[in-house]
DOTOR-515784 format. One line per field, with one value per residue (C-alpha): residue number from 1; residue in three letters; x, y, z. Coordinates in steps of 0.05 Angstrom, whole numbers, plus 5000, padded with zeros to 4 digits. Layout:
N
i	[NUM_...] .
aa	[ALA_...] .
c1	[X_...] .
c2	[Y_...] .
c3	[Z_...] .
This chain:
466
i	[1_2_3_4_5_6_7_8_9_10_11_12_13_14_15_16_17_18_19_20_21_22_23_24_25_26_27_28_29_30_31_32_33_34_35_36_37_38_39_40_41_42_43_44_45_46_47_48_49_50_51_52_53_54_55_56_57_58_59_60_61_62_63_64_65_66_67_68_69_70_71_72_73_74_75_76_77_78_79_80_81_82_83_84_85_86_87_88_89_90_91_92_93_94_95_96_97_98_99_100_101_102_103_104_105_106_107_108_109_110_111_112_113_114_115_116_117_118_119_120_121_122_123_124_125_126_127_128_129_130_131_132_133_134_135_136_137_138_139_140_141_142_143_144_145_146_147_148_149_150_151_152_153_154_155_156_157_158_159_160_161_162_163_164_165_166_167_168_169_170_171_172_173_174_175_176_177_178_179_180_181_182_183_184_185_186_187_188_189_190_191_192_193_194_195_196_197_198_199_200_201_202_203_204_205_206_207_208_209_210_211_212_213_214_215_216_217_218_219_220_221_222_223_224_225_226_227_228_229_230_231_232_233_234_235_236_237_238_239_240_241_242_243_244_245_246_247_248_249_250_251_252_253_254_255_256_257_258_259_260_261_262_263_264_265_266_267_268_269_270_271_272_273_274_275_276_277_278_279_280_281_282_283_284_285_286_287_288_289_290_291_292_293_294_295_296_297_298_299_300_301_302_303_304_305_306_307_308_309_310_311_312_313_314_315_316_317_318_319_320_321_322_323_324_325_326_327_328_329_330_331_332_333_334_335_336_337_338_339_340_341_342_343_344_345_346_347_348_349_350_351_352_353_354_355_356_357_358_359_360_361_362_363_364_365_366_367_368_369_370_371_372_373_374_375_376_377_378_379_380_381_382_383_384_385_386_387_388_389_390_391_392_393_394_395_396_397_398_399_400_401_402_403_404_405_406_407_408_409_410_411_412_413_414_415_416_417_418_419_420_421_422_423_424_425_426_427_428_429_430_431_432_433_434_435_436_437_438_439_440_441_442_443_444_445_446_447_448_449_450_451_452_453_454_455_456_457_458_459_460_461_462_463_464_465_466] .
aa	[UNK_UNK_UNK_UNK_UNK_UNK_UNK_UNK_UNK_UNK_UNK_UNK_UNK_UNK_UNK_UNK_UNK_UNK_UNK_UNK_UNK_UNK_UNK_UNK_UNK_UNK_UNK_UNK_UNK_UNK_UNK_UNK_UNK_UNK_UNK_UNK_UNK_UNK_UNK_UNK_UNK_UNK_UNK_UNK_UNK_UNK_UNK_UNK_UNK_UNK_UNK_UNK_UNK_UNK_UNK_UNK_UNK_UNK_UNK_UNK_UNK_UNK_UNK_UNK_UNK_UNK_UNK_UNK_UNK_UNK_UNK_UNK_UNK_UNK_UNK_UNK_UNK_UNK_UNK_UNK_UNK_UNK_UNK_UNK_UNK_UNK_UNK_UNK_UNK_UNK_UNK_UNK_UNK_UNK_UNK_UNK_UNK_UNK_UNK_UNK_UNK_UNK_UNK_UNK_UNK_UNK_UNK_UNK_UNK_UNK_UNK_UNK_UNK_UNK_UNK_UNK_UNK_UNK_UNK_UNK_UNK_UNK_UNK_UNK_UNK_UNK_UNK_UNK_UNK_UNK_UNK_UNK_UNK_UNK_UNK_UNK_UNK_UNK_UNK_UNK_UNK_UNK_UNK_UNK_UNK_UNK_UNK_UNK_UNK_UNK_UNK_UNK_UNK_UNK_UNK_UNK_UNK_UNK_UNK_UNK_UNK_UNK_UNK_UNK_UNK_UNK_UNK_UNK_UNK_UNK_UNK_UNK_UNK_UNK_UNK_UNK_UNK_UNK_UNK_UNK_UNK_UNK_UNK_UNK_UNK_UNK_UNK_UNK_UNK_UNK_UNK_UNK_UNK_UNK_UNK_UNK_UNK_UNK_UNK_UNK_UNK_UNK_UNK_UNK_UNK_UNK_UNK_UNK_UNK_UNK_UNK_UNK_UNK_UNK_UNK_UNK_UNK_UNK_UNK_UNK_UNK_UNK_UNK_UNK_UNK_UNK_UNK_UNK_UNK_UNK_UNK_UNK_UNK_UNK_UNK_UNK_UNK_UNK_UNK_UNK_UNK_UNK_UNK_UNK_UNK_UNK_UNK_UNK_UNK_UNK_UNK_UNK_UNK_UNK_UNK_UNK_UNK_UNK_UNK_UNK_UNK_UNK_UNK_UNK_UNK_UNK_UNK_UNK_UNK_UNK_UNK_UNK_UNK_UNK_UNK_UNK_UNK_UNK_UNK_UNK_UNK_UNK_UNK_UNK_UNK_UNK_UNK_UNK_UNK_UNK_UNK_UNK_UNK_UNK_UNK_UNK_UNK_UNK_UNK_UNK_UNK_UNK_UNK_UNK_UNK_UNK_UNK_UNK_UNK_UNK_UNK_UNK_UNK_UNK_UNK_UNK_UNK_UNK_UNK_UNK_UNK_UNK_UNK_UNK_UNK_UNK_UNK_UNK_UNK_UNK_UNK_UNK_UNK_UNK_UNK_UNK_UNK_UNK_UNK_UNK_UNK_UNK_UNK_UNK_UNK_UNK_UNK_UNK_UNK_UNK_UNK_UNK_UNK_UNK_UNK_UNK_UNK_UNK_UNK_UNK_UNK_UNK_UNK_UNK_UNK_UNK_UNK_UNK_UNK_UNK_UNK_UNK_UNK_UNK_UNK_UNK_UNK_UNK_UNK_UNK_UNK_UNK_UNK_UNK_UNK_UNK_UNK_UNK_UNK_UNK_UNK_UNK_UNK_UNK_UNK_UNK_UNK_UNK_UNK_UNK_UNK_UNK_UNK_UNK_UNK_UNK_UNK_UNK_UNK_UNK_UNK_UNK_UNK_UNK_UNK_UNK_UNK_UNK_UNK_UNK_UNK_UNK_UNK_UNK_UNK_UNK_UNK_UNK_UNK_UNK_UNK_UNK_UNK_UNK_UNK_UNK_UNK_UNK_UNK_UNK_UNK_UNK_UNK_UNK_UNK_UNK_UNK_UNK_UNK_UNK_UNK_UNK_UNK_UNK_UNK_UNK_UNK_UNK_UNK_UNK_UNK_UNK_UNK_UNK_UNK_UNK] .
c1	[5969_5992_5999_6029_6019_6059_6054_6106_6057_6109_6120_6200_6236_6293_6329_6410_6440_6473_6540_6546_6528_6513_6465_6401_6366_6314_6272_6258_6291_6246_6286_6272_6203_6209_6249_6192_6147_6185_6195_6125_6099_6149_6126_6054_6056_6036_6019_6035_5987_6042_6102_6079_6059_6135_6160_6119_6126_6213_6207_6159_6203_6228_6167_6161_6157_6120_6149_6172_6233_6247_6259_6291_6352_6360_6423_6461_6479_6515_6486_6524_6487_6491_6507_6462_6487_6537_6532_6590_6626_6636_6655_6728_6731_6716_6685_6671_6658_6632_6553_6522_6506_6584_6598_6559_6595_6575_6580_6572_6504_6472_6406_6392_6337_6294_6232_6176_6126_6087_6101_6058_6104_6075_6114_6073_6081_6036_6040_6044_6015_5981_5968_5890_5914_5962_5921_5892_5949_5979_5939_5946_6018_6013_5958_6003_6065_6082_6151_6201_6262_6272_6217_6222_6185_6120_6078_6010_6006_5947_5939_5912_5863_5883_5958_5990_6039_6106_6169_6216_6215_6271_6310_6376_6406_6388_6416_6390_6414_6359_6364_6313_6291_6302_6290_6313_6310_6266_6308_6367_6333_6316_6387_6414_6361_6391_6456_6448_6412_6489_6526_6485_6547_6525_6485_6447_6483_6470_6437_6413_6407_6366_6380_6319_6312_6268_6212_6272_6339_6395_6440_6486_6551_6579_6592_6547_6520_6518_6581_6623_6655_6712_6746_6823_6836_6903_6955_6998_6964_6967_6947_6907_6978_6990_6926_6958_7003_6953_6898_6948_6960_6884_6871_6924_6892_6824_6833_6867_6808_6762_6799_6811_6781_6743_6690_6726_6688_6727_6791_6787_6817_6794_6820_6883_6905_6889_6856_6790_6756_6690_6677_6698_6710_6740_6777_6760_6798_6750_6788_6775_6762_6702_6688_6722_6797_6800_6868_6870_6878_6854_6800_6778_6763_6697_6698_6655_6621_6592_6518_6502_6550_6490_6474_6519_6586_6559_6543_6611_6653_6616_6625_6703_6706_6666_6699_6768_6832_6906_6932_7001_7037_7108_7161_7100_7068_6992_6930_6868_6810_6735_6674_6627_6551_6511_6477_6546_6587_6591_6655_6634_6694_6665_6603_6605_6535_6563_6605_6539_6495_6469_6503_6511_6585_6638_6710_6772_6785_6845_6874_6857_6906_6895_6871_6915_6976_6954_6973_6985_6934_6895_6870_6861_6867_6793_6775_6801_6764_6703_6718_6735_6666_6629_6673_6634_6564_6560_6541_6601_6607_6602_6658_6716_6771_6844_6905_6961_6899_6843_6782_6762_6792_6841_6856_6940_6974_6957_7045_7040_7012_7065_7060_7076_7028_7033_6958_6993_7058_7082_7017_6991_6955_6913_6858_6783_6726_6670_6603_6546_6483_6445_6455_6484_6495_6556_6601_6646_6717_6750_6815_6858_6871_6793_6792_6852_6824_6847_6807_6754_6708_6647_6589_6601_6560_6562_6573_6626_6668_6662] .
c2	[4172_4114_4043_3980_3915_3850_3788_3733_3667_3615_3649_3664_3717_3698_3746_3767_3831_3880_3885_3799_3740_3697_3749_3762_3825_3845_3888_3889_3946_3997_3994_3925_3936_3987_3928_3878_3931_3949_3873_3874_3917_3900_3815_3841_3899_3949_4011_4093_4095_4050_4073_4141_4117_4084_4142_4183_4125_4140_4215_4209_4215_4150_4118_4078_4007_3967_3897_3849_3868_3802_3746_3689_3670_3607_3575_3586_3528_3531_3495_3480_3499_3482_3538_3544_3503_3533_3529_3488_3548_3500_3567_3560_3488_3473_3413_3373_3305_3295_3280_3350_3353_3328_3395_3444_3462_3480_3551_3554_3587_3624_3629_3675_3663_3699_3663_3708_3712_3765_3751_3822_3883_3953_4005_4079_4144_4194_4246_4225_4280_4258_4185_4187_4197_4143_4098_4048_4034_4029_3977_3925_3930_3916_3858_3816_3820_3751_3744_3789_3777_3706_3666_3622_3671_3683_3746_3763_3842_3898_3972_3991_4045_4070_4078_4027_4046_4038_3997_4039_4105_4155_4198_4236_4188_4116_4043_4019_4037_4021_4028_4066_4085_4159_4199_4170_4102_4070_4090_4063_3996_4005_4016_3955_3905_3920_3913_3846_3819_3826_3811_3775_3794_3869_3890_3954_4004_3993_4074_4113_4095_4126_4114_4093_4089_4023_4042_3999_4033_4007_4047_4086_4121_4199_4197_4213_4159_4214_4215_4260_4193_4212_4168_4158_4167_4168_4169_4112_4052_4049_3990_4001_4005_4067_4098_4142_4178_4183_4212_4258_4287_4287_4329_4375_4380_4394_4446_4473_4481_4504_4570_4618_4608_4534_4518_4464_4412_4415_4423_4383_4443_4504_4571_4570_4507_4450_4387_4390_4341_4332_4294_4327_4310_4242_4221_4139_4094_4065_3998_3937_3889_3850_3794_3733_3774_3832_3865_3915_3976_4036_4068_4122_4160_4181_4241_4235_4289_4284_4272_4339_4380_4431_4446_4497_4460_4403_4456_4490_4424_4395_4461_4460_4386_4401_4381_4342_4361_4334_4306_4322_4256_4280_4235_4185_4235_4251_4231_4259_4263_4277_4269_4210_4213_4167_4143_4134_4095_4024_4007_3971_3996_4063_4043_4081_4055_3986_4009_4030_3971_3950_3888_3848_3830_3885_3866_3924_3944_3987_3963_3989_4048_4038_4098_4077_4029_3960_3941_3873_3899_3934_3963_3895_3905_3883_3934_3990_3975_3972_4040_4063_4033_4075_4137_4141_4132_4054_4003_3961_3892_3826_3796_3825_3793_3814_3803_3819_3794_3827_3786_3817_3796_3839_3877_3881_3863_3907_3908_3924_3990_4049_4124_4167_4216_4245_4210_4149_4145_4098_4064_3997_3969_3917_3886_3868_3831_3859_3828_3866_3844_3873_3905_3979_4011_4052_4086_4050_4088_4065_4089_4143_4143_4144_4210_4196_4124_4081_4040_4032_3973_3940_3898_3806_3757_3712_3659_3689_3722_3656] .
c3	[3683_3649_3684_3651_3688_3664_3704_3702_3682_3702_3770_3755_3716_3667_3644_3642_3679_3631_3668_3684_3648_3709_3749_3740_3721_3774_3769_3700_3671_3639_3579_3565_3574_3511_3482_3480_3461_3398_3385_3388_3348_3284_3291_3286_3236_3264_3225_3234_3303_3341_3319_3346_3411_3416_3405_3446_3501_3502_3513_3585_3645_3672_3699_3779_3794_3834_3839_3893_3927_3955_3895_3911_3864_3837_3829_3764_3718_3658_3595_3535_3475_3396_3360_3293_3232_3196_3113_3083_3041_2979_2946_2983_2974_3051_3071_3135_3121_3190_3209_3211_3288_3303_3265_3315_3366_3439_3482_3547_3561_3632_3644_3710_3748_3796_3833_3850_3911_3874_3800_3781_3755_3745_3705_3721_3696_3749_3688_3623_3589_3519_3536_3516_3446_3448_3491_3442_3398_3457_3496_3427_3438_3509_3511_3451_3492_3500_3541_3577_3583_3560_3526_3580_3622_3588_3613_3616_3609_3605_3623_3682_3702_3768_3798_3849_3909_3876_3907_3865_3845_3807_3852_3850_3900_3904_3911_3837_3773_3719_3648_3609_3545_3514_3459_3391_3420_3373_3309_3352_3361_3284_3265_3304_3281_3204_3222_3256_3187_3158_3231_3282_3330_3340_3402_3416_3459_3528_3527_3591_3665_3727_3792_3832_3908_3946_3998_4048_4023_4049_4082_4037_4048_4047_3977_3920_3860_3815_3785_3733_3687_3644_3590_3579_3505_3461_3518_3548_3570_3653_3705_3770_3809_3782_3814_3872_3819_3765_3815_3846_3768_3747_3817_3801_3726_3749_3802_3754_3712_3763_3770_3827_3897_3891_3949_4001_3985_3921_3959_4014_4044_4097_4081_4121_4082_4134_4117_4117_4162_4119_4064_3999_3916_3913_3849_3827_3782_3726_3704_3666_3726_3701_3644_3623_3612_3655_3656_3707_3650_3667_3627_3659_3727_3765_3801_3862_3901_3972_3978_4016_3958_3931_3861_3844_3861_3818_3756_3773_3772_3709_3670_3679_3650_3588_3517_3508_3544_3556_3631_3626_3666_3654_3623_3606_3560_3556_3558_3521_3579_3557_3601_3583_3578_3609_3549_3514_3558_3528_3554_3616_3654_3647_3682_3756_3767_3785_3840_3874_3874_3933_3962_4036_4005_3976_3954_3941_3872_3899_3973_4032_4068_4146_4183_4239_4246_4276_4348_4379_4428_4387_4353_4297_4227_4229_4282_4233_4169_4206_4232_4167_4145_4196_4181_4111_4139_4131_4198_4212_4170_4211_4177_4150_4109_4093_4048_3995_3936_3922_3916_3842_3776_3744_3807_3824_3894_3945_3944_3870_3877_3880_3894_3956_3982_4056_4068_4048_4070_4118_4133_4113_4059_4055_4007_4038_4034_4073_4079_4129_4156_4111_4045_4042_3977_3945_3932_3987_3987_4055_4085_4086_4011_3996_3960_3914_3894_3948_3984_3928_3933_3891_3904_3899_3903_3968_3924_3884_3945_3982] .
């Protein structure tokens, strides 16, 4: 057994989520952990010993967590910052004849925040086979880690001798996507930290995830978090509004693939042709919806299985998508299709993981297609989405909102979207905001286009969908 134990001295936890400058990471990722170790041992100089117990430290399973699963966030300011002085390039004949600290100038800067009730972490690995050897290089690396996350948030951090009751553990289904270290980590880390002496610009790759499950899940829908991610390459460049068609095509394409006779929760249809009336494969639109200039462009898909789909569809369906292969869209051409790892995505529109977060407030990527047409006496619009909420396994939100605009960045007019598809036809569309009494985690695909990329929603802030 190996036990890590890091306590936050100043009581809060500053440090930036991966996927959004103005949220904060919690819990600490295990990955940035191995971060500050690494940082660690090169400011110190450490010899042979801890380099070997890094990298024996990346190849043990991702480990649990114990850390409070109630921290209070506190409100995010932005700070404009001085950027570093810049030399004069008398070389080229430039020169500012201005006072050097009129010369800097200022970025807007985030600095998430977390406040803890219990500012003790633990990172545990119940087998970590080998860890006597590694034990006292180990434990100088631990006790001279000074801060994770940002220096603002000094730690205090030692190993411990017996194993705590984790808050978080690694599961095939959960409502957390962590990052965590892997094998060849450490030269990664290596790699990066030369190539920022020449361009201070570059960042590591943002490498594996896990998904981890809380001792109080939230409730979760039908659909798996374990999803097949595949990237758009060399093709025409296409907008979320062209989602029905392009789902329709990439359907086609891999049933195709899988051959003669696929299972029906491949389908989505019984033997004699009929619609099947359980959950099934879904196909979702991956687009560029996030950041400062999201566009709406498509960059790839996810496709989605049910949570009770057994092992052998999964194998079946990831064995037919291996390598590179073309989606023939007709008079727009092709596109080049390959299946992403996990550690290889860096393309934040490829991430699936943040389409699964858990969340009290979800906005629609992709609008809405009504189960049922909307009466004067009812059935509301309102009444339907919460049925369609319930229909994948989720409680039914207190408040639900409704429009022509989608509440997230990037995303088209719930007008703009074209297509026709008999689950589709002649029934309305409209974009949501949901927001429950609790938090429930993803995937969320509501409405009667949910397995062709309809309906698909992600996880906002209540201060950002407000």
């Amino acid at each position: 057994m190996l036990a890590i134990e890091v306590e936050y001295l100043m009581g809060r936890a500053v440090a930036t989520a991966w996927h959004e400058r103005t949220s904060a990471e919690w819990p600490p990722h295990p990955q940035r952990l191995f971060s500050a170790l690494v940082a660690t041992h090169f400011e110190l100089g450490l010899g042979e010993e801890s380099e070997a117990a890094l990298r024996w430290l990346e190849r043990l399973p991702p480990p649990e967590i114990r850390a409070t699963d109630t921290p209070w966030p506190r409100e995010i300011l932005s700070h404009w910052v001085p950027v570093n002085d810049e030399a004069i390039k008398i070389e080229k004949g430039k020169f500012d004849p201005r006072h050097p600290l009129e010369r800097r100038n200022r970025q807007e800067r985030h600095f998430p925040t977390v406040g803890l009730e219990d500012p003790v972490v633990v990172f545990q690995w119940p087998e970590a086979s080998g860890a006597d050897a590694h034990r006292p290089a180990l434990r100088t690396l631990v006790e001279n880690l000074t801060y994770l996350g940002h220096s603002s948030s000094p730690v205090r951090a030692c190993l411990l001798t017996e194993p705590v009751e984790p808050t978080f553990k690694p599961a095939p289904e959960g409502d957390l996507v962590l990052r965590i270290p892997g094998p060849g980590r450490f030269d990664r880390l290596c790699g990066i930290h030369a190539l920022r002496l020449e361009d201070e610009s570059i960042q590591p790759p943002l490498g594996r995830t896990q998904i981890y499950t809380s001792q109080g899940c939230p409730p979760c829908s039908v659909f798996s978090s374990n999803a097949i991610v595949l990237a758009f390459e060399s093709g025409p460049r296409l907008c979320l509004d062209s989602t029905l068609p392009l789902m329709q095509h990439l359907r086609a394409a891999v049933l195709a693939r899988l051959g003669n006779a696929p299972s029906e929760v491949l389908t989505g249809h019984r033997e004699d042709g009929s619609a099947s009336p359980e959950p099934h494969l879904a196909f979702v639109p991956l687009a560029h919806v996030s950041g400062p200039y999201p566009d709406g462009s498509l960059k790839g898909a996810a496709l989605v299985l049910p949570r009770n789909a057994d092992q052998a569809t999964r194998v079946r369906l990831h064995r037919a998508l291996v390598g590179a292969w073309p989606l023939h869209l007709g008079p727009l051409g092709s596109l080049t299709v390959r299946t992403v790892d996990e550690d290889e995505a860096d393309l934040v529109a490829l991430r699936f993981d943040r389409y699964i977060e858990a969340s009290r407030c979800w906005a629609s990527v992709t609008p809405v297609v009504l189960d049922r047409h909307p009466k004067s006496k009812g059935p509301t619009v309102e009444e339907i989405i919460a049925e369609s909420c319930s229909r994948i396994g989720l409680p039914e939100p207190v408040e639900v909102r409704h429009g022509a605009v989608s509440a997230i960045r990037g995303a088209p007019r719930a007008s703009d979207f074209h297509g026709r598809g008999k689950q589709v036809d002649g029934r309305v569309r409209r974009h949501v905001w949901l927001r429950f009494d609790r938090k429930v985690c993803g995937p969320m695909l509501l409405g009667a286009g949910r397995f062709l990329g309809l309906g698909l929603c992600r996880p906002v802030s209540d201060e950002g969908a407000a």
